[in-house]
SERO-4910 file (N, C-alpha, C, O; in steps of 0.05 Angstrom, whole numbers):
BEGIN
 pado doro    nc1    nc2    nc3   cac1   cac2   cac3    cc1    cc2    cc3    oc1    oc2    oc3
  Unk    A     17    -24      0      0      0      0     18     25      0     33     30     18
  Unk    A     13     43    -27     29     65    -23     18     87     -1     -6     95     -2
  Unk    A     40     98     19     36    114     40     54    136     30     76    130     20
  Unk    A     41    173     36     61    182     33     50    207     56     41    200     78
  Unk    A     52    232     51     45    246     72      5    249     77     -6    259     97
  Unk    A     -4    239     57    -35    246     55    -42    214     64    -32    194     53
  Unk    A    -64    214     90    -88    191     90   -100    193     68   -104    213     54
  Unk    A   -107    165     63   -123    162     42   -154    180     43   -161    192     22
  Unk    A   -171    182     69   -197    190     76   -193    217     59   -210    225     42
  Unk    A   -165    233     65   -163    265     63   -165    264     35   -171    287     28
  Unk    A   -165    251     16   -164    258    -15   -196    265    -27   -203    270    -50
  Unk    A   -215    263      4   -253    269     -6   -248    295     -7   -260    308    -25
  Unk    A   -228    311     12   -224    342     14   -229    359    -12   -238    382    -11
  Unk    A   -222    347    -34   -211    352    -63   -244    369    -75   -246    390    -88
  Unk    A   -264    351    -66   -282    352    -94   -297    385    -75   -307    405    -87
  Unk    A   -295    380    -42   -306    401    -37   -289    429    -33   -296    448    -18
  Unk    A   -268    427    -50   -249    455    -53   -248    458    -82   -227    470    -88
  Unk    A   -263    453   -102   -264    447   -130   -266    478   -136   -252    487   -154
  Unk    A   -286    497   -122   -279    517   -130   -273    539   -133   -284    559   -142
  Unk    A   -244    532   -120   -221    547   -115   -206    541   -128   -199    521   -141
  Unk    A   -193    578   -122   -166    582   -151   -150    560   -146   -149    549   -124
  Unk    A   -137    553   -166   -125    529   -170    -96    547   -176    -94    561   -196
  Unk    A    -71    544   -153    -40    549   -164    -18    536   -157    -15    537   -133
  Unk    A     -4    527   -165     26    521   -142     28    536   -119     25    560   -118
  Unk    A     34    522   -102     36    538    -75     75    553    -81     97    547    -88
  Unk    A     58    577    -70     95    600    -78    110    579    -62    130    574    -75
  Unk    A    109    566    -43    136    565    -24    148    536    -38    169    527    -28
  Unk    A    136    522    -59    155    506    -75    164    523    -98    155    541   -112
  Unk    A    193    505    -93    219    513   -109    214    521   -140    190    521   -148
  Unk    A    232    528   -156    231    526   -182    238    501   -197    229    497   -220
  Unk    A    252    486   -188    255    454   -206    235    446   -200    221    445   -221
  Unk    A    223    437   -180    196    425   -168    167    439   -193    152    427   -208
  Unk    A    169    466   -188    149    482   -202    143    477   -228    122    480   -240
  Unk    A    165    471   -238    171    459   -275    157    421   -268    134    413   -271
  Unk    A    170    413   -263    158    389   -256    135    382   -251    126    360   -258
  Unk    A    120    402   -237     89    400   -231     81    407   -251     68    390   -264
  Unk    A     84    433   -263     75    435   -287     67    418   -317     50    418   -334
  Unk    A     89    405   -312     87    391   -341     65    365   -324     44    358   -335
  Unk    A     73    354   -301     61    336   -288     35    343   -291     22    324   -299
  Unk    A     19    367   -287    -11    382   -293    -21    374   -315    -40    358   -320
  Unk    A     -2    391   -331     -9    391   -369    -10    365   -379    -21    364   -401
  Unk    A      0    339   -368      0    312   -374    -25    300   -363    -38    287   -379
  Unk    A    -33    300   -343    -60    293   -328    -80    317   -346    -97    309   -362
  Unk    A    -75    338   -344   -102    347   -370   -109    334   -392   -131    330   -400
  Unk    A    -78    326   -407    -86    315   -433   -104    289   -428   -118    279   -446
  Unk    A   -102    279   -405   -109    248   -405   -126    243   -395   -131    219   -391
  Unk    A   -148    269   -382   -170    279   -380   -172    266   -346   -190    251   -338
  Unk    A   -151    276   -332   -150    274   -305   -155    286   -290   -135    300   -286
  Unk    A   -183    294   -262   -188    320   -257   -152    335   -248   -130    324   -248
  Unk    A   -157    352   -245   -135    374   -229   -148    383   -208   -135    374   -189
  Unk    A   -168    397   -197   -167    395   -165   -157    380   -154   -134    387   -152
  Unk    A   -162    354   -142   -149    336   -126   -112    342   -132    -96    337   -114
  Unk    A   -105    351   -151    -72    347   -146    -65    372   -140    -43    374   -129
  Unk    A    -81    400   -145    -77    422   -128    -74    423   -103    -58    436    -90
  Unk    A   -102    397    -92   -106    403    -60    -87    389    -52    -83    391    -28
  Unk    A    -67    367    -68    -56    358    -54    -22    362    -47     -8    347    -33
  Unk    A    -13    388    -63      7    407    -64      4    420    -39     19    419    -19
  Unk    A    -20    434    -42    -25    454     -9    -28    437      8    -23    447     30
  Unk    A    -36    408      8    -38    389     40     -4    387     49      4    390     72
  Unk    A     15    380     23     35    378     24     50    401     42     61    397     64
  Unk    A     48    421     31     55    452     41     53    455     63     70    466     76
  Unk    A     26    444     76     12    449    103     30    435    120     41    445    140
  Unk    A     32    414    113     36    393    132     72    395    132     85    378    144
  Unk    A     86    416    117    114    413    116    137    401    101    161    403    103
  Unk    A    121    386     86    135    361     64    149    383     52    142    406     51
  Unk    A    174    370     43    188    378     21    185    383     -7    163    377    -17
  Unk    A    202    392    -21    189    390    -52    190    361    -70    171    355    -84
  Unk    A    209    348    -68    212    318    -63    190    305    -64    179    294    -83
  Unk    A    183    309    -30    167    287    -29    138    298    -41    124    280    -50
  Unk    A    127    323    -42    107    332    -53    104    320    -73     88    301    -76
  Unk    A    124    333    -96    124    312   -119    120    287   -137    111    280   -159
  Unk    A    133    275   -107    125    239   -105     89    236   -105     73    226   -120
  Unk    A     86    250    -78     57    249    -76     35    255    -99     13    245   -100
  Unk    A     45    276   -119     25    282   -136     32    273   -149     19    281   -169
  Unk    A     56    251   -159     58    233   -181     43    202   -178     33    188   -196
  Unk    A     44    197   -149     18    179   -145     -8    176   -145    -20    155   -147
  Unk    A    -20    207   -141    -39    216   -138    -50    207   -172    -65    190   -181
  Unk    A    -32    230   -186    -39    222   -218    -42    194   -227    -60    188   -243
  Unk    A    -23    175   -215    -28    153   -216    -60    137   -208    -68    117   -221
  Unk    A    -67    143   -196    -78    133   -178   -113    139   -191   -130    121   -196
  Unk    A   -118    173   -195   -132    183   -211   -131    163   -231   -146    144   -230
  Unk    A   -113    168   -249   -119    155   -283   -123    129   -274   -147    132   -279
  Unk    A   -122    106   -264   -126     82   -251   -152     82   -249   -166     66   -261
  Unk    A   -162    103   -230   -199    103   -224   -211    104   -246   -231     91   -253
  Unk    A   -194    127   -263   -231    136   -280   -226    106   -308   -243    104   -325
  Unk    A   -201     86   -308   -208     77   -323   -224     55   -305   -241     40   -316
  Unk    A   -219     54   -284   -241     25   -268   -264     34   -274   -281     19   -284
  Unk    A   -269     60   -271   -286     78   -266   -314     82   -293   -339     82   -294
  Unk    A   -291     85   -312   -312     90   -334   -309    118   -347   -296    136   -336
  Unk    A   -320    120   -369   -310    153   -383   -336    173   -356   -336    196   -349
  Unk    A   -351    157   -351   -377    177   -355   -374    176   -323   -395    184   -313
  Unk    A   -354    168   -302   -347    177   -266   -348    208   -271   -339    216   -292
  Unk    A   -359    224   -253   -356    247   -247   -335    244   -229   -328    222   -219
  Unk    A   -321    281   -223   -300    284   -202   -299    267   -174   -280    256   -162
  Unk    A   -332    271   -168   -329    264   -133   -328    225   -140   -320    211   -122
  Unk    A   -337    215   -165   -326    188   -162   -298    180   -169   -287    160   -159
  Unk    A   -285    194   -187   -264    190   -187   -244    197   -172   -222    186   -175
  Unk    A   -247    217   -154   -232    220   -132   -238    197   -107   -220    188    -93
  Unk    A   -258    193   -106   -269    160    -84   -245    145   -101   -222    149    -95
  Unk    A   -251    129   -121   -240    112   -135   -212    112   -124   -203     94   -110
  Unk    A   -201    133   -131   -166    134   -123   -162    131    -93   -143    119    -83
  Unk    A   -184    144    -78   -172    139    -50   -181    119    -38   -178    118    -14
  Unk    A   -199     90    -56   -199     67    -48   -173     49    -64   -165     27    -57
  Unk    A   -165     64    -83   -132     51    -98   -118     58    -75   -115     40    -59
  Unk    A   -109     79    -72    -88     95    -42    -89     70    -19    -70     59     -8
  Unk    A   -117     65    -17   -116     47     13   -110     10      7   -110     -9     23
  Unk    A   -107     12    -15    -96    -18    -27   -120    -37    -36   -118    -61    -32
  Unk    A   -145    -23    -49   -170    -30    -64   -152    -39    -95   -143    -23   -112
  Unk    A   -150    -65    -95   -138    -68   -125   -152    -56   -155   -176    -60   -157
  Unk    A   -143    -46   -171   -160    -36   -194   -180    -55   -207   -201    -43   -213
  Unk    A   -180    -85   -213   -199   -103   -217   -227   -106   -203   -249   -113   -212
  Unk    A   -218    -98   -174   -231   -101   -149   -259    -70   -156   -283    -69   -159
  Unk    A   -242    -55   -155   -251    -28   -170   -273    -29   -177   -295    -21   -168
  Unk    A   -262    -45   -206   -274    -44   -232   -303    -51   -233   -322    -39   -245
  Unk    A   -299    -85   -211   -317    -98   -209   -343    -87   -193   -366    -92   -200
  Unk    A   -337    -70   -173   -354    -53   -152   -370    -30   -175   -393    -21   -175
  Unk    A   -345    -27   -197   -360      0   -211   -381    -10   -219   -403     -2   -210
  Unk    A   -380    -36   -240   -405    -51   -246   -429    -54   -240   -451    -49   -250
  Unk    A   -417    -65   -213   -452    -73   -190   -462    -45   -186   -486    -43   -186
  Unk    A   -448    -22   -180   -454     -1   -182   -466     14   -201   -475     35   -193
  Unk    A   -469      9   -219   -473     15   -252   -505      9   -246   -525     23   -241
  Unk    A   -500    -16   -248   -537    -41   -233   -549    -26   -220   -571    -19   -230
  Unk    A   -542    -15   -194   -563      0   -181   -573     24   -194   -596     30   -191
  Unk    A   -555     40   -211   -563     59   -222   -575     79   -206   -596     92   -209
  Unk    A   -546     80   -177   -557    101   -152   -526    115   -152   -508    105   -139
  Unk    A   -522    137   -167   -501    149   -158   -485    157   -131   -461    156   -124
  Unk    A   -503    163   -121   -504    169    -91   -493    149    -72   -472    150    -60
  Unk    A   -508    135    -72   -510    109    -62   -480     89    -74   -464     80    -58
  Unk    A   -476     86    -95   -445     86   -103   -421    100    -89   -405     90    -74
  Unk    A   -423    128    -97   -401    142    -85   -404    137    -57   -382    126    -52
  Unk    A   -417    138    -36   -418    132    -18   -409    108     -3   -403    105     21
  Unk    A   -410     90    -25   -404     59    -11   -371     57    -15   -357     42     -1
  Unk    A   -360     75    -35   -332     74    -40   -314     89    -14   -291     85     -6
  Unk    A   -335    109     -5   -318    122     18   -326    113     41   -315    123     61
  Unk    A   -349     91     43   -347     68     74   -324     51     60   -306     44     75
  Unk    A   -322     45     39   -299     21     32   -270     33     47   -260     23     67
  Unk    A   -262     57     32   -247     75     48   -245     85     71   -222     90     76
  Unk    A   -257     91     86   -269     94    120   -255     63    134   -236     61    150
  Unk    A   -272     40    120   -268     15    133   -243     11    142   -238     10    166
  Unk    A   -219      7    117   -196      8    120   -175     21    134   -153     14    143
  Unk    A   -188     45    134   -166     61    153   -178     53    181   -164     53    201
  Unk    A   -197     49    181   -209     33    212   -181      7    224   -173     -3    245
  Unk    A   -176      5    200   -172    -26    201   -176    -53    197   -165    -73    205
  Unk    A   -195    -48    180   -206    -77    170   -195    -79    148   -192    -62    131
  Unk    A   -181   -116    149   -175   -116    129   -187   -114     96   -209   -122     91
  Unk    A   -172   -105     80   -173    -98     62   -203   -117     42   -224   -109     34
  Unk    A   -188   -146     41   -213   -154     30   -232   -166     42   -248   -178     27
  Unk    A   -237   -167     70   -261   -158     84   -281   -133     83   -305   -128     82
  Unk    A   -260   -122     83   -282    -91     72   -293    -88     44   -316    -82     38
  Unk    A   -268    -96     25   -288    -98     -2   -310   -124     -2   -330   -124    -16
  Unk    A   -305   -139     11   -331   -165      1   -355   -157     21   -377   -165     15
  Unk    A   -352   -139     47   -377   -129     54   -389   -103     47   -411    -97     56
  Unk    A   -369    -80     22   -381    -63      2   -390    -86    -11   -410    -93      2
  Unk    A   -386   -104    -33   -394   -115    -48   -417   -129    -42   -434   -127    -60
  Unk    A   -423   -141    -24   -445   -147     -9   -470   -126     -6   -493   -134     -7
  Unk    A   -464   -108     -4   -480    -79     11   -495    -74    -26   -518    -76    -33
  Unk    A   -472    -68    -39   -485    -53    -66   -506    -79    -80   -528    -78    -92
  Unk    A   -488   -103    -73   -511   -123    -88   -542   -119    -82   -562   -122    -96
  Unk    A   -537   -110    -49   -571   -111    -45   -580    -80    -43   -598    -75    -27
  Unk    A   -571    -64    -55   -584    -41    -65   -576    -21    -32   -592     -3    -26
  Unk    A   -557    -25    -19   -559    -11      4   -562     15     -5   -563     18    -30
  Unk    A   -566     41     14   -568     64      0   -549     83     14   -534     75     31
  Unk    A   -550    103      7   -522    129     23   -532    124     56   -515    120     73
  Unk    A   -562    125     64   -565    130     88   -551    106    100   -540    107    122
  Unk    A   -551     81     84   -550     57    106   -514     56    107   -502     47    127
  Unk    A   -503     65     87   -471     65     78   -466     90    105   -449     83    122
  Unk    A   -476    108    108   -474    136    132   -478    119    150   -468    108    130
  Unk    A   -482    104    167   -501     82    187   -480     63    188   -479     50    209
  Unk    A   -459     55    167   -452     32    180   -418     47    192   -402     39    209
  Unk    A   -416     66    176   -387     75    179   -392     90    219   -376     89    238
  Unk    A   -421    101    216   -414    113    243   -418     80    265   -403     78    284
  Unk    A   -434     64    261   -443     43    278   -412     30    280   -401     25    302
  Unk    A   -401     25    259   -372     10    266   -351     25    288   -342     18    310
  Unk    A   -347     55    267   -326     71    286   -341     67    321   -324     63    338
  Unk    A   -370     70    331   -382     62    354   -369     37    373   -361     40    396
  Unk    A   -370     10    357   -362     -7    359   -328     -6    366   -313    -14    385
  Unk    A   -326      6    342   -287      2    353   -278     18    388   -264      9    407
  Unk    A   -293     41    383   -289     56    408   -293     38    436   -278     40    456
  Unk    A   -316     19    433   -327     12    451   -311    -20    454   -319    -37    471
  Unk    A   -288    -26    433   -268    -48    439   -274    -76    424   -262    -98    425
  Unk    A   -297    -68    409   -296    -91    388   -272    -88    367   -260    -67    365
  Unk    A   -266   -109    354   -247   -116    338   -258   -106    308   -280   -112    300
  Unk    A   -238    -86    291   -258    -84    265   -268    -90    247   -282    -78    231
  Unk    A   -255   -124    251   -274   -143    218   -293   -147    236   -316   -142    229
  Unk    A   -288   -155    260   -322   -160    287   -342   -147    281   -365   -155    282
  Unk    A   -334   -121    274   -355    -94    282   -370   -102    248   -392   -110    242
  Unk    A   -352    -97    234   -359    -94    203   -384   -123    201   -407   -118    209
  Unk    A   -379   -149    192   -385   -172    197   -411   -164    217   -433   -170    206
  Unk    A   -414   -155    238   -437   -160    257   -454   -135    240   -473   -145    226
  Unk    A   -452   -111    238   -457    -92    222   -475    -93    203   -499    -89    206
  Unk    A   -459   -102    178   -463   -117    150   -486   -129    158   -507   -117    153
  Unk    A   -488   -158    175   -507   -178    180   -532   -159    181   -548   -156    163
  Unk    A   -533   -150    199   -554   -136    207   -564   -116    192   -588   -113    195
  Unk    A   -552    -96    174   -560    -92    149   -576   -104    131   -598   -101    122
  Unk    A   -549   -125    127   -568   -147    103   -599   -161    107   -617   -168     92
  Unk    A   -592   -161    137   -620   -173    143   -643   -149    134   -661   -158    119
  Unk    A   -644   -130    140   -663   -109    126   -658    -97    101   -668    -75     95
  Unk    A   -645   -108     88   -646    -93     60   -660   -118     35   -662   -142     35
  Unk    A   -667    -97     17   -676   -126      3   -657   -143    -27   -638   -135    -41
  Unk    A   -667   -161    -26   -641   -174    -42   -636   -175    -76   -615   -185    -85
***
């Protein structure tokens, strides 16, 4: 799993700073500044949003990183982007293709993705999609393993769960963890009890 100075969760930040001026932050260098640049103009051609790699220059900035490692970070980021929107599909909007990447970030394999985009597709609930990608993402940084959390997203979208019940399981788990359950425990007991009220 690539780690660099950004949690995976922080890459949702992106779609709700969309509209804001978009610049290099002054306090990176001039080799760095050329670098990003062309690094920009390459993700445009390839029809990659650019918010998310703005916000993720200034998280860099914020947090003290170097120009280096900034760099690194928005060269993964790009990565990571172009990865989603092809799991994704031509027709993902921003706020799913930014989900997409920060379920790649947390070690969601691109096949794995792909396959979620699908069943996702089926419901034909946008909402309810994007939503299940950022409990997928939530889950993980919880701690559950990885493909525990995707086979109980995958589970959830098969039966049509919706944003409210995806909002419901992320706060009921984080509940659970606080209170000393284990986090595939929490997820697993969760899920069940979901599934039991949703229909199939």
């Amino acid at each position: 799993m690539r780690r660099l100075f950004l949690a995976a969760p922080m890459l949702f930040l992106a779609s709700a700073a969309a509209a804001q001026a978009r610049a290099i932050p002054e306090r990176i260098g001039a080799p760095t500044r050329v670098a990003l640049e062309h690094l920009l103009d390459s993700a445009r051609l390839a029809g990659i949003p650019g918010a998310p790699l703005y916000d993720k220059m200034a998280e860099g900035v914020l947090k003290g990183a170097d120009d280096d490692r900034i760099l690194r970070a928005v060269e993964s980021l790009v990565r990571d982007l172009g990865d989603a929107r092809t799991a994704l599909g031509p027709t993902a909007d921003l706020s799913l293709i930014t989900a997409g990447a920060s379920a790649l970030h947390a070690g969601i394999a691109t096949n794995e993705l792909h396959r979620l985009a699908q069943l996702g597709a089926e419901s034909n609930d946008h909402a309810a999609f994007a939503s299940a990608l950022i409990t997928l993402v939530d889950l993980v940084a919880k701690r559950v393993p990885v493909n525990v959390a995707t086979s109980s997203i995958q589970n959830l979208i098969e039966h049509r769960a919706t944003d409210r019940q995806y909002a419901a399981l992320r706060t009921a788990v984080e509940q659970d963890i606080l209170a000393g359950r284990a986090p595939e425990a929490a997820v697993a007991m969760r899920v069940r009890a979901q599934l039991g009220g949703s229909p199939p």
